[in-house]
Structures are given as C-alpha cells and as structure tokens.
N, C-alpha and C positions, 0 to 999 in steps of 0.2 A: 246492292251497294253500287254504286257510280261510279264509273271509271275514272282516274284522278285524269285531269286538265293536261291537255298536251299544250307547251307552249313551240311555236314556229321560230323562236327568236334563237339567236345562235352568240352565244360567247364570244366578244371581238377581242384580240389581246391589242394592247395600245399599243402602237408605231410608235417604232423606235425615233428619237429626234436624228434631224442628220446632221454628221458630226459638224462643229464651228467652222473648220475648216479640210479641207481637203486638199491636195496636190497629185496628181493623177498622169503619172509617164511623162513628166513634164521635161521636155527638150528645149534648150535656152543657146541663142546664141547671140550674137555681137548685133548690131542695131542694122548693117546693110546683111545680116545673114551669111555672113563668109564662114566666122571662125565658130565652132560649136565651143558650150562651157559648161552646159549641164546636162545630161543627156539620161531619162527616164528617172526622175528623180518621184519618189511616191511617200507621201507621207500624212498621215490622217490625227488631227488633233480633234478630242471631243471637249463638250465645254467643261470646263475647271483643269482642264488638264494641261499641266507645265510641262511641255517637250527643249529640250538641248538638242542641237544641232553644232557638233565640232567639228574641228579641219585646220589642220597647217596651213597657212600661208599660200593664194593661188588656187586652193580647194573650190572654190567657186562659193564660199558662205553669202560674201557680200554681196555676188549676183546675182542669187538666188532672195535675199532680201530687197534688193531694188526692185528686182521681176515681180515679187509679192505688191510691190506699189505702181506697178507700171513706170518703171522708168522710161524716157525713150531710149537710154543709149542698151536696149538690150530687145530680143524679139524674140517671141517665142513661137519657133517652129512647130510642136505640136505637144499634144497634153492638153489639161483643162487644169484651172486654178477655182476652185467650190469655196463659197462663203456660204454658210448654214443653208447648204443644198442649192445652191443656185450658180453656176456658173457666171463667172465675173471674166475671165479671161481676157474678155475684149475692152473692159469696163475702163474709163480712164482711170486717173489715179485720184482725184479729186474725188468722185464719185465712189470709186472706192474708202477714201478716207471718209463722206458722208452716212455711207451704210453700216462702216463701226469697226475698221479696220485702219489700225495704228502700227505706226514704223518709227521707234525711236534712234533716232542717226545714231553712228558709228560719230560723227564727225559732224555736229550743229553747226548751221549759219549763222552768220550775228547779221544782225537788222536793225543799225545804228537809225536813229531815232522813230524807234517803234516799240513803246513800252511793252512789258512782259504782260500787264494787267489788259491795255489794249488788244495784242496779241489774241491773249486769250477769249476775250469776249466775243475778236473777227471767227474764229476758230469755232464756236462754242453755236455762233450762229449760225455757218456753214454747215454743221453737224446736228445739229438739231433742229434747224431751223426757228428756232426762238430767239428772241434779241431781251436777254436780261441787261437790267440796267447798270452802273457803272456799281452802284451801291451795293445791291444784289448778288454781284460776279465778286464783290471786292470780300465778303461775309463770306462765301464759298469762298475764296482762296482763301483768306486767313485759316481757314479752319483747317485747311490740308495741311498751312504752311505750319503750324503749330504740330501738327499731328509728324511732321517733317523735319522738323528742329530748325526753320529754316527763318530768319531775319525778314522780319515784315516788309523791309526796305527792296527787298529784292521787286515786289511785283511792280515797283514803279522805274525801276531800270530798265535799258534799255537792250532787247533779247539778244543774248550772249554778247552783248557789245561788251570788251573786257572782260568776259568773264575768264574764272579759273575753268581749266576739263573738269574738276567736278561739279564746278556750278550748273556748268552746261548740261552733266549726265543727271541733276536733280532737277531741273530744270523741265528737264524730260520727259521726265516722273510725276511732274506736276500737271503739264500737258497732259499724261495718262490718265491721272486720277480725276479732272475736269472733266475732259472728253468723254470718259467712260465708253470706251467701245467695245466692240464683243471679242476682240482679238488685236492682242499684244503684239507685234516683233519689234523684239532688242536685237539689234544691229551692233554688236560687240562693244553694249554700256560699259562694261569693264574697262574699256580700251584706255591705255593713261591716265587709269587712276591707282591711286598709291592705297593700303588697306584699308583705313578708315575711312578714308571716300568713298571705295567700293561696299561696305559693310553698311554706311549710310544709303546709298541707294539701291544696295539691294530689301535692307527694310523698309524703304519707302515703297518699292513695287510689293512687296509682302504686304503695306497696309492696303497699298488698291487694291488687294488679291483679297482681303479682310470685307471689304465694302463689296464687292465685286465679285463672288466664288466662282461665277458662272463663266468668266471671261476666260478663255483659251489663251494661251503664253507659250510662244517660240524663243528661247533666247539661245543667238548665234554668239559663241566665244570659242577662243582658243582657248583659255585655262578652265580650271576646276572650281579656283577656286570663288568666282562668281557660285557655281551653283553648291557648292558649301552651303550657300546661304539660302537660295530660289528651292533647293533640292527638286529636282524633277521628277515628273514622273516615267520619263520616255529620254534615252540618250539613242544618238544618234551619230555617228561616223563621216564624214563626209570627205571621198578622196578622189580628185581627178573630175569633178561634175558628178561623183556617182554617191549615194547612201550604200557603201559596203558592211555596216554593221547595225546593228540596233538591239539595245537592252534595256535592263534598266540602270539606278547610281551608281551599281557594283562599274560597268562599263565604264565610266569618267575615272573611278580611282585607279581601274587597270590601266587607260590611258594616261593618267599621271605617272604613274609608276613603270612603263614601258614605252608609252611616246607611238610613235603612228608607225614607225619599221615593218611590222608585222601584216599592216596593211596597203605597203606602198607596193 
C-alpha cells in the first residue's frame, strides 16, 4: 500500500484587520507647546464599534476631538494617531477628512450664501473624488432626507445660515450619511439640544450606523442621555487630559447617578 501524500503546505490563520482607529500615548498640548492638555491618552476603536468618551467641563474631550482633525491651535508632543493601521499623525486635516475620517462640530459654521446641496457635492468630491451631478447628489439627499424626517427645503438653504442648534446637529448627520466615512467623531451633538431634537439625531446617526455597520463611532458628551440612544459599546472617563476609567453602558449610568467626585 502507498504511503498517503504528504502535503508541504501549512494552515495560515487570517490576520487580524487593524483596528479603524487607534490613539497611542498620545500627548497634546497648546499650538506654541507651552501648556500640556492631554497627556497619554490610548484608546482603540474596531470597526462597528460605538466608543463614549465622557468628561466634565476642561477635561480636554473637545481637544482631543480637534487633535483627531488636525487642528492647528493644538500640537501634538508625542504618540501616534492610526487610521485602519497607518499613521496619520502628521497628515493634515483635509487629507485626513479625504481618507474617511469625520468630525461632526460641537458648534457648526454658517456659510451664508453657500447652499447645503452645493456644500455637499464640494464635500462629496473632495472625498471621493467623484463630481456627481447636481441631479444625482439631489436623489441621494432626498432619500436620507426622508429617511431623516427632514423638509426637502432644507438642502437648498443656505449651511446653517439661521439655522436652529438642531438643524445644525441633523445637518451633521446628513453630511455623515453622504460622506460615508470609515470613522465618525461626534463632538458633543448633544450640545443644546432639548429631547426630541436629541432623539431625532440620535436616530439619524443609528440609520447611517444601518447603511454603514462597519464605520467606527466616538461620540464625546457630557451626559448619558445621548447614549440612551447610540448605546455604546466601550465607555470611557476622561479627567484632567487622562482616560482614568473604561467599561462598558453599566459605567455611563454609574456616572449619571454619582457624577465624576470619585474620580477627581
């Protein structure tokens, strides 16, 4: 009888993806380097996965979200900032928003006579470098804007120019759902909006979460009850420039119900 067949070939296990994003000891301070604000901050989102990032007042949330977009008024001393494995750190912030990384303001500019529909199609071309036409972009908005509860009339106004804070935070959200990037930060959407405002755009990030499973999501707030709604899967503490905690939902209701004392 024959000796059965030896094969040379060897079992490979698939690599692992690398996570959407990465944050790596990352030290942050003031733009001429004087004052430090954030100092070893480390934090790992894989894709689909909704991270919370909370913090009182001064915590450094909102620095840390500008630094994610390359502000200049902010410099980063040392650490690496990882988009799907590749260090971006030095990358500007344009380029950064090209490769698939979004930062929905705490606080929108208005862009008196630059429609919302315009807007998005400069925006849409940047990002993907495709130039759909006016017709094209207007059938995709509509379709969000329904899926948004939101008045067809908006896309031809002009971007936040009068708008209400809620316009402005679905407004946001609309941009999100367009763009389609690989990675969300909400910059404290919550911020001055009263409940059903909040409740509207938190659905509205749940439907590009629908369309989209794969996109990673940081959303920075002070309260809970944003993520009521987003439910996380990763909470996170932030006090003084430092991540002193991390759990998971259980962590946001203890912090509603006991406040940040414990960690100050």
């Amino acid at each position: 009888m024959s000796p059965p067949e030896s094969s040379n070939s060897e079992e490979t296990t698939p690599a692992t993806p690398a996570p959407v994003f990465a944050i790596e000891n990352l030290h942050v301070a003031t733009a001429d380097g004087q004052i430090p604000i954030l100092s070893g901050i480390n934090l790992t989102i894989h894709e689909g996965e909704v991270h919370a990032l909370m913090g009182p007042n001064g915590s450094g949330k909102s620095t840390l979200a500008s630094t994610l977009l390359a502000s200049p008024e902010y410099e980063v001393t040392s650490g690496h900032i990882r988009f799907k494995g590749e260090d971006i750190t030095a990358w500007p912030a344009d380029v950064r928003g090209k490769a698939g990384v979004f930062l929905a303001f705490q606080y929108p500019q208005e862009f008196p006579g630059v429609s919302v529909m315009n807007f998005l199609r400069q925006a849409l071309s940047a990002r993907k470098g495709i130039d759909l036409s006016i017709l094209e972009l207007r059938l995709a908005v509509m379709e969000w804007m329904e899926r948004f509860d939101m008045d067809p009339a908006f896309a031809d106004r002009y971007l936040n120019d009068g708008f209400s804070g809620g316009e402005k935070k679905r407004n946001e959200v609309l941009q999100l759902a367009i763009l389609e990037p690989e990675m969300a930060i909400l910059d404290e959407t919550d911020s001055g909006l009263d409940i059903d405002a909040l409740k509207i755009v938190a659905n509205g990030v749940g439907e590009v979460r629908k369309s989209r499973p794969q996109m990673g999501v940081l959303a920075i707030t002070h309260f809970r009850r944003l993520l009521d709604h987003l439910q996380p899967d990763h909470v996170h503490i932030l006090m003084h420039g430092k991540i002193v905690a991390s759990g998971g939902f259980e962590l946001a209701a203890q912090l509603d119900a006991e406040g940040y004392e414990q960690w100050r």
